[in-house]
C-alpha positions in Angstrom: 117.8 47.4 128.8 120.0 49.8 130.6 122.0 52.6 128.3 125.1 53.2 130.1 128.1 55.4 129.2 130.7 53.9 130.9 134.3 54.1 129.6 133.0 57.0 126.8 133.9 60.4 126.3 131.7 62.8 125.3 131.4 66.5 124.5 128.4 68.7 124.2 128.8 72.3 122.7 126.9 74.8 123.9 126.4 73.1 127.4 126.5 76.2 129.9 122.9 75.6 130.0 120.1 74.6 128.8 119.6 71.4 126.4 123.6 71.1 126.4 123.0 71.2 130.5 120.5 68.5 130.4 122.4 66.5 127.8 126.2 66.9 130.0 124.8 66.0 133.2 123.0 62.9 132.1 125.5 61.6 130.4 127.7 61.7 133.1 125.2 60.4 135.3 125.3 57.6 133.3 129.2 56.9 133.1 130.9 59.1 130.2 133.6 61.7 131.2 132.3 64.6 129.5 133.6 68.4 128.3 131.3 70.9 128.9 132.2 73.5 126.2 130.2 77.2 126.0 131.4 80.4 125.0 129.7 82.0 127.5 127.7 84.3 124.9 124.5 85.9 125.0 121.5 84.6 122.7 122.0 86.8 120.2 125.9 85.4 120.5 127.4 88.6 121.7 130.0 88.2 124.3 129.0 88.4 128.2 130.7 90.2 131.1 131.2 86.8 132.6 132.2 84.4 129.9 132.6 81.2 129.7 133.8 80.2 133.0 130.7 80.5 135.2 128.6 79.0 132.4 130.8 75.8 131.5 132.5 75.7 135.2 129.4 75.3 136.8 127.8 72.7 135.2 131.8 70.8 135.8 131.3 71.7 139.6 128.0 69.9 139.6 128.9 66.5 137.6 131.7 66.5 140.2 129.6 66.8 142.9 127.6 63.9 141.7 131.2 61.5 141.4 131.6 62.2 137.8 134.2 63.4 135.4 134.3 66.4 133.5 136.6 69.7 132.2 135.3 72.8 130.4 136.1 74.2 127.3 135.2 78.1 126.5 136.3 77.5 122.6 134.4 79.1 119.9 132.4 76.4 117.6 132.5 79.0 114.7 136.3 78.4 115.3 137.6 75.7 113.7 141.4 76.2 115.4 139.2 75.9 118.9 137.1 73.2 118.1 140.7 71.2 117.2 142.6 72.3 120.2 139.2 71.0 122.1 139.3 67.6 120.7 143.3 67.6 121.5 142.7 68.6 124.8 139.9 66.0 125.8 142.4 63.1 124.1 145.6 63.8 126.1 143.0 64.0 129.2 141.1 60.9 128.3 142.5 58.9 125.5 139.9 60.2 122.9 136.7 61.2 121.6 133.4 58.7 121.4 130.5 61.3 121.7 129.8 64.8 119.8 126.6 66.7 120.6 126.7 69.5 118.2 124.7 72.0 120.6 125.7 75.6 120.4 123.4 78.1 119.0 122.4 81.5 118.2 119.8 83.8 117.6 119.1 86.9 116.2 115.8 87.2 114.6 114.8 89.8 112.6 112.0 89.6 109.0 114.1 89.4 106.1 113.3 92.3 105.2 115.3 93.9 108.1 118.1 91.3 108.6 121.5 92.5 108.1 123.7 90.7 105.9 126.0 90.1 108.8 123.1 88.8 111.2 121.9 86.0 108.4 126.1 85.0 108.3 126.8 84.8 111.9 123.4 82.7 112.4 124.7 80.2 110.0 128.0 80.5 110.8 127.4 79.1 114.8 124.9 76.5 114.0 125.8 75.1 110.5 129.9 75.5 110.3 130.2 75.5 114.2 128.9 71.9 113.4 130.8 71.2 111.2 133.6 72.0 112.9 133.4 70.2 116.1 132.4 67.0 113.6 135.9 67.4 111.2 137.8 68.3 114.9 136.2 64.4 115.9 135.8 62.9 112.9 139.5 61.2 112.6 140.0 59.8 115.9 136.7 58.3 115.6 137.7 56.9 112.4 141.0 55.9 114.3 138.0 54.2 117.2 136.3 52.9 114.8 133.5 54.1 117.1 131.6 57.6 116.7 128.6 59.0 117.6 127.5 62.4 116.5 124.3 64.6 117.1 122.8 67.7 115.2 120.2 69.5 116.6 117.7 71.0 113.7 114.4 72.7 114.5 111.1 72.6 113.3 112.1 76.3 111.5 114.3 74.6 109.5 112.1 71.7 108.7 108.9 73.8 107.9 110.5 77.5 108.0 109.4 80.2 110.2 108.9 83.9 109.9 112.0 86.1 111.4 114.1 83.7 111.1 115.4 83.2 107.8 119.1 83.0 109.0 118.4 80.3 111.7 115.9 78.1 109.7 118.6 77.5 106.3 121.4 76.8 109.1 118.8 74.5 110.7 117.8 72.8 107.8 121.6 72.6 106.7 122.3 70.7 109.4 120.0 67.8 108.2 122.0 67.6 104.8 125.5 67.6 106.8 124.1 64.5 109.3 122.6 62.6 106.9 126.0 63.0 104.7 128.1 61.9 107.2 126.1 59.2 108.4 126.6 57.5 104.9 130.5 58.2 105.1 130.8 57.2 108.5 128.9 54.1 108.6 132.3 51.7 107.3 133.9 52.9 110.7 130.5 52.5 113.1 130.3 56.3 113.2 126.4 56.8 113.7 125.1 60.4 112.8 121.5 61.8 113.6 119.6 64.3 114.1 117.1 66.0 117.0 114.7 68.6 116.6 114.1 69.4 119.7 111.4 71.7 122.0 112.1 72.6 124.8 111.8 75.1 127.9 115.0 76.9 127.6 116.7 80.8 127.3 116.5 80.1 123.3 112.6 79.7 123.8 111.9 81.5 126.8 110.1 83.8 124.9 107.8 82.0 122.8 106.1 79.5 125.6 103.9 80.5 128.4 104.9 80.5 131.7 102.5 77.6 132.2 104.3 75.7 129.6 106.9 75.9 130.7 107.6 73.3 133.6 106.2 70.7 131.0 108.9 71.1 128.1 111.8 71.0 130.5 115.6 70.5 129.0 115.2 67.0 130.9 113.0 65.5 128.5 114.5 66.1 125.3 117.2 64.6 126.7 116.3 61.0 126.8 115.9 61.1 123.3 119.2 62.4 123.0 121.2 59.9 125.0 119.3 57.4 123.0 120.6 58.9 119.2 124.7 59.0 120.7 124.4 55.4 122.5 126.0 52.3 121.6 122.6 51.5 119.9 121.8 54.8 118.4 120.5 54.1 114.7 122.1 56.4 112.2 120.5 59.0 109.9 117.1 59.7 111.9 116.1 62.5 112.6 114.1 62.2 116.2 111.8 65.0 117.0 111.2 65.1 121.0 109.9 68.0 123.4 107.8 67.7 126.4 107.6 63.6 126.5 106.6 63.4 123.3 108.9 61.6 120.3 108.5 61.9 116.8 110.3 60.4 113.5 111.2 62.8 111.2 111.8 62.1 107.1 112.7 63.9 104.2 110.6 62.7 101.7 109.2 62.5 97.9 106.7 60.9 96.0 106.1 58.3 92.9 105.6 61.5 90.9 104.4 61.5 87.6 106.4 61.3 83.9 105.6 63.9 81.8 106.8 63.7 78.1 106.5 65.1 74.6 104.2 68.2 74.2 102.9 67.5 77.9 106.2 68.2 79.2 106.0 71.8 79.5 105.1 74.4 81.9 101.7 74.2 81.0 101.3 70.2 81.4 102.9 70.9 85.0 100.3 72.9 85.6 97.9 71.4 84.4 99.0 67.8 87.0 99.9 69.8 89.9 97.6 68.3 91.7 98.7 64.6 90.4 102.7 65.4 91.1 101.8 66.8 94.6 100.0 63.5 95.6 101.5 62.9 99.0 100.0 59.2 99.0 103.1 57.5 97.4 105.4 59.7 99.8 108.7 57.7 100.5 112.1 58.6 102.6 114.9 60.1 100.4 117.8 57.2 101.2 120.7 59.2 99.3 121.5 61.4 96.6 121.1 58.8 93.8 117.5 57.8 94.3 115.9 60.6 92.3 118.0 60.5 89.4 117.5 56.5 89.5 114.0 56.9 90.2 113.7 59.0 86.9 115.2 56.8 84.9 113.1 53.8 86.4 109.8 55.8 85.5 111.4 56.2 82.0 112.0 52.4 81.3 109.0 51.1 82.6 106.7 53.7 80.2 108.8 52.1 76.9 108.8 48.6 77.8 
């Protein structure tokens, strides 16, 4: 089977470089006219003597070297306005919108001890709202389509938390709420919505992995997992974990638990079957918002039947 993008439109944030490169360039490789959109910002999202223009322009200047199609967009994800005029832009150009890889990020990581209130807002503000920004600027005209595709990118610091980066790790892990959300919403007009948690070789990471490493977690690689989540295929509310070659399914998850009631409901009867409510053996993906409360309820019947 051959994933092709012919005759789709895409648009990855955050695409001057990096995974947003990898992800652009493939997907025109493979067919879809694409809008390269970066700000042009530092990674600690401060503004660069350059902007965006060398950043996004570039990566343009090499899809249409390779005989594809592509324009750039410098707007600001945290930015609602932008996002919309983006959106506007690409369907007067191409007649609408089928791909959104929600991309763009920041860092600026610091204990929490140390973090500035402003640091922890402007953290969440470019990964969770900037996503949720380009998603609302997309989401009607794929409604329109009847045909959407829309990625998040999380992180492992979200999923399992990570020291210094208190700020990055709740936007992260916001993210996951928001795609699996609009994955249930979306799913009457074939709007697929997941999530990657990607590793990966890039200036976000370039101080964490050896130089070694480095060659072995190239952009590249994530991106076939990506391609994969915004194709015509894609499932809809996975979250895909992928980095050096290597692909792993993600879940959000609880237990069969155990009912506690009359005097053994208390914080001492807790206590006392930690180790019973913690059993991960009965583990189970959360499917929606519902299941705990129903869940409950179940547990309840069944122990007065």
């Amino acid at each position: 089977m051959s994933i092709s993008f012919a005759g789709k439109i895409a648009i990855v944030t955050g695409a001057g470089g990096g995974l947003g490169k990898a992800y652009a360039l493939e997907l025109a490789r493979r067919g879809a006219r694409v809008v390269v959109n970066d700000l042009g910002a530092a990674r600690d999202g401060a503004p660069t003597a350059s902007g965006h223009s060398d950043a996004a322009l570039a990566v343009v200047e090499e899809i249409r070297a390779a005989g594809g199609e592509a324009m750039s967009n410098g707007g600001n994800v945290a930015e609602y306005e932008q996002m919309a005029e983006m959106v506007a832009r690409a369907k007067e150009a191409w007649g609408g919108v089928h791909i959104l890889i929600n991309n763009a990020g920041i860092l600026r990581d610091k204990s929490f001890a140390k973090m500035e209130p402003a640091d922890f807002e402007l953290v969440v503000r470019v990964h969770l709202l900037g996503s949720a920004f380009a998603s609302k600027a997309v989401w009607e005209t794929m409604r329109e389509q009847n045909y959407g595709r829309i990625m998040m990118t999380t992180s492992s610091a979200g999923m399992g938390g990570n020291f210094g980066q208190a700020n990055y790790a709740a936007a992260k892990l916001g993210l996951v709420g928001l795609a699996k959300t609009l994955s249930h919403e979306g799913a009457r007009n074939n709007i697929r919505v997941n999530t990657i948690c990607p590793t990966a070789a890039t200036r976000m990471t370039e101080s964490i992995f050896p130089e070694a490493v480095l060659a072995a977690f190239r952009p590249e690689l994530v991106a076939a997992g990506a391609l994969f989540l915004v194709s015509e295929d894609a499932p809809t509310n996975a979250i895909l974990g992928a980095g050096a070659g290597v692909f792993q399914g993600g879940w959000v998850t609880m237990n069969e638990g155990l009912l506690l009631q009359g005097d053994a409901c208390t914080p001492e009867g807790v206590a006392a079957n930690w180790d019973r409510i913690m059993d991960r053996s009965t583990d189970a993906p959360v499917a929606n918002a519902m299941e705990q409360s129903q869940h409950g309820m179940d547990m309840i019947m069944k122990s007065i039947a």
